[in-house]
N, C-alpha and C positions, 0 to 999 in steps of 0.2 A: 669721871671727875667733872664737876661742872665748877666755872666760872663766872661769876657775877660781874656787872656794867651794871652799876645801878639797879636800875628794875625789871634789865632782861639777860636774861642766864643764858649760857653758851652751855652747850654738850662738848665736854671735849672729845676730840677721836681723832685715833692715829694710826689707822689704815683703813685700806678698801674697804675693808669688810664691815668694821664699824661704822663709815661711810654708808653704806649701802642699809646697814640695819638700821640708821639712824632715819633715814629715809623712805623708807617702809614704814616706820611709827610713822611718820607724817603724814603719809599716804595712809592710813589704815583712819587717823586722825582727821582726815577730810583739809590738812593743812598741805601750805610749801615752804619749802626749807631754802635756808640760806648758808651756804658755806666758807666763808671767813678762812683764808689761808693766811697766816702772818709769819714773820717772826720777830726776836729780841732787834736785832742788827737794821730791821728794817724800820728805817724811821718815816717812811707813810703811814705805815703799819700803826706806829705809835699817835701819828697824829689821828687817826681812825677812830682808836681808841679815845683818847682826849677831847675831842673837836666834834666826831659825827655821831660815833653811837652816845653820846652824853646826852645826845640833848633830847630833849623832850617829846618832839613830836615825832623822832626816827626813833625811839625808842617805842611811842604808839604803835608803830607801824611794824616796827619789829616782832611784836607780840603777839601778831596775828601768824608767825610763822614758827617752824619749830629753826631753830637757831644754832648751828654748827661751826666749830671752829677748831684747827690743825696747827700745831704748833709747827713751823718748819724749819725753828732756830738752829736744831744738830746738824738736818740736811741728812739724815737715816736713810737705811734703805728703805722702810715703807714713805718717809718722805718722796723719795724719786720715785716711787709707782704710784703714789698718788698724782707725782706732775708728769708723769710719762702719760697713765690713763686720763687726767684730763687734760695735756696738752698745756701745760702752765709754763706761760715765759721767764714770770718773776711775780715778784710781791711787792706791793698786796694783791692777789686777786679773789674774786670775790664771786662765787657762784650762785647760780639760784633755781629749785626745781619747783614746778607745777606741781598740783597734789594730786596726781596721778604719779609723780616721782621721775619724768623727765625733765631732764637741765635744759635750760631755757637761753642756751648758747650763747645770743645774740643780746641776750640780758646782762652778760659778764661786766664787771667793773675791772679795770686795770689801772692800779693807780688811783691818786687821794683823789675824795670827791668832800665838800666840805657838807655840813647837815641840810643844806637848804636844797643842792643837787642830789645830795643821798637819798632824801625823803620823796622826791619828786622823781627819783626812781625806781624806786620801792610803790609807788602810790601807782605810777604808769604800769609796772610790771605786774602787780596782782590786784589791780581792782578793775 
């Protein structure tokens, strides 16, 4: 199922495994991925949506990666082995892998960043 923001589309996926395949295409695509955990309840989440990915120039920069996003609203089982395997505190957080397909740890966002820090993390992180 993919999601639209505007001009840049979300893969959705709702376990490891989709995780993992998602991230491969990326890798295989010479791109890196971005992983987007939200959910409904979480109102950073919401402002993310509204405020960072809208805007224009984090939406350029978006486009240069393949783009992943987990719903975490139910709080499922494959929810909790997704935050068990990466170690997720809360939401929003926000992953990001090199295109060789490892996660880039120390790149993590936790919590709202508004478009001006987004993009300027995004730009720091892959260029």
């Amino acid at each position: 199922m993919i999601a639209e923001h505007s001009e840049v589309t979300f893969v959705k996926v709702v376990s490891i495994a989709d995780i993992e395949k998602e991230i491969l295409i990326a890798k295989s695509n010479g791109q890196g991925a971005m992983l987007d955990l939200y959910a409904d309840w979480c109102a950073a989440c919401k402002e993310f949506e509204a405020f960072t990915f809208s805007d224009k120039q984090v939406q350029n920069e978006m486009k240069k990666l393949r783009m992943l996003q987990v719903d975490m609203t139910e709080n499922s089982e494959l929810d909790i082995e997704i935050m068990e395997k990466f170690q997720i505190l809360g939401l929003p957080t926000i992953l990001f892998f090199d295109n060789a397909g490892n996660e880039l740890e120390r790149r993590r966002v936790t919590g709202f960043m508004n478009a001006e820090q987004f993009n300027a993390h995004l730009r720091a992180t892959f260029n």
